[in-house]
N, C-alpha and C positions, 0 to 999 in steps of 0.2 A: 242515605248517609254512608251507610257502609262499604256500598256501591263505588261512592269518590272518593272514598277514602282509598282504597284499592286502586283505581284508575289512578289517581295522583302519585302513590308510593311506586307502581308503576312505571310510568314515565320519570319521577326522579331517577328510577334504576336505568332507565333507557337510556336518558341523559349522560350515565356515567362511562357504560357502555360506548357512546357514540365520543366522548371525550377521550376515553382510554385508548380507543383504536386508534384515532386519530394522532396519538402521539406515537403510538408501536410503528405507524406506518411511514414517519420522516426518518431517512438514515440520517445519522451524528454526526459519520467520519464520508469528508470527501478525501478520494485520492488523485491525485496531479500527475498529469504525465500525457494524459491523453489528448492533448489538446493539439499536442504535435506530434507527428514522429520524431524520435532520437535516433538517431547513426552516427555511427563513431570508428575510427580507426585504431585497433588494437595490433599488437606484433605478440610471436610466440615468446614461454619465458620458460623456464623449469617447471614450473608448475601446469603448463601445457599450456593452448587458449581460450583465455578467459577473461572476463571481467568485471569488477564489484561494478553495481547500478543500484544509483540509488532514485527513489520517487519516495514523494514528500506526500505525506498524510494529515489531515489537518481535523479536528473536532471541533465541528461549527455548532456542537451543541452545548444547551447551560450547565450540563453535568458532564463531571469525571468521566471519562468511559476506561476497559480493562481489556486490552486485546490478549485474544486467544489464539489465532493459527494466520496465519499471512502463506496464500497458495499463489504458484505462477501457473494457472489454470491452462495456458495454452505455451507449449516453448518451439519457437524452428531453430531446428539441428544444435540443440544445447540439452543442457543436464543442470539442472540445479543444484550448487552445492548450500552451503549455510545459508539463511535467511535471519536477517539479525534487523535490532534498531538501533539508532543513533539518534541522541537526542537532542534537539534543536535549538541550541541557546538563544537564539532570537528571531521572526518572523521574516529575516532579511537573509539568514543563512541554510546552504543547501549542502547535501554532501556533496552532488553529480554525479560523477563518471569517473571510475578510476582503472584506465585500460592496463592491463595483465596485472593489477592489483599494485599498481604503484600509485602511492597515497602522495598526494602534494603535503606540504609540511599541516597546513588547515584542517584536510582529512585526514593528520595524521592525531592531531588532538580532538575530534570527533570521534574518532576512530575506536580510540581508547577508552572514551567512555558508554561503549555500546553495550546494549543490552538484548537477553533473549526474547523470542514476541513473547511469549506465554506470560500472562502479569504485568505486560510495561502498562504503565498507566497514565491516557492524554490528559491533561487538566483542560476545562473548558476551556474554547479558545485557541491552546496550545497546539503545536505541530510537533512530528519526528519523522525522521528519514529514513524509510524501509530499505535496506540494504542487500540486494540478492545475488548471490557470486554465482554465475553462468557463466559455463564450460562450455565450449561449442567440442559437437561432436567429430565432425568435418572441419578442420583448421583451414581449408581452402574455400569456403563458402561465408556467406551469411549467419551468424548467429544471433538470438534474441530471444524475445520476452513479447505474447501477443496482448498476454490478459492477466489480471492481478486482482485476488480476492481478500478480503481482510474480514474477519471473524473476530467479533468483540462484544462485550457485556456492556452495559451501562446503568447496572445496580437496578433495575425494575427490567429487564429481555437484554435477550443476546440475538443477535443482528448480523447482517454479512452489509459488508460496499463494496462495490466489484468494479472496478475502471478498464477500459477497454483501450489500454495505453499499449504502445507501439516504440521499444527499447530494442536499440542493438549495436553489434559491431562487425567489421569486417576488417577481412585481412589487409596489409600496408599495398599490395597492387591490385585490390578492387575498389569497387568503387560504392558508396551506400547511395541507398535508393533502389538499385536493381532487386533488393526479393523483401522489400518492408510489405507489398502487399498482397 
């Protein structure tokens, strides 16, 4: 008797084990962007060449999640300046593309209400629009963005989603396509 009684509590505890992992193991947050490449034509401005990009993050899971660090894991011939978010008033709107940081009137009231990653918080369900200002180093090339990672909590583990999106711009007499691969 003491015997099943042991084997039974047991397997209860397996069972919770084989539950718990199971859930650490689906990421919460997809990110958008990878499904195509982006290319874009940017001109130079005062502030050198650049241009705000944005890719849309979405939490397909039942809980809040709290992001922590948003990295551009891999960049050709650019520099990373701010990384910021923008919050997505409805599932139909996006920031885009804002080549040498000129905001259409839209992205200009988005704009306004953006926030730092550290603490933004997605409510189930909900999206925001990771925002990354990229400099290219060579004004006469190709600039972009290969890979994008997002660091975030969801009140029981903290987690990474990593999209393997393909963002960029070139100058007004090249042509895109030539170095997205």
């Amino acid at each position: 008797m003491r015997i099943s009684r042991f084997l039974a509590g047991g397997l209860a505890s397996a069972a919770v084990v084989v539950t718990l992992s199971g859930c650490v193991g689906t990421p919460a947050l997809t990110i958008f962007g990878g499904l195509s490449e982006r290319c874009f034509e940017t001109r130079t401005t005062d502030d050198g060449y650049f241009a705000l990009i944005g890719v849309t993050v979405a939490n397909e899971s039942a809980r809040a999640v709290i992001l922590r660090e948003v990295d551009v894991v891999e960049s050709v011939n650019a520099t990373v300046g701010d990384v910021i978010i923008v919050p997505m008033p409805s599932v139909y709107t996006i920031f885009g593309d804002a080549p040498g940081g000129h905001l259409s009137p839209d992205q200009r009231a988005l704009y306004r209400d953006r926030e730092p990653v550290d603490g933004t918080v997605i409510e189930a369900g909900g999206t925001v629009e990771v925002v990354v200002e990229l400099h290219a180093q060579d004004y006469t090339e190709y600039a972009g963005l290969r890979e994008l990672r997002v660091k975030y909590d969801d009140g029981w583990f903290s987690a990474t989603s990593t999209a393997d999106t393909v963002i960029g711009f070139v100058p007004p007499w090249s042509q895109c396509g030539s170095r997205l691969s």
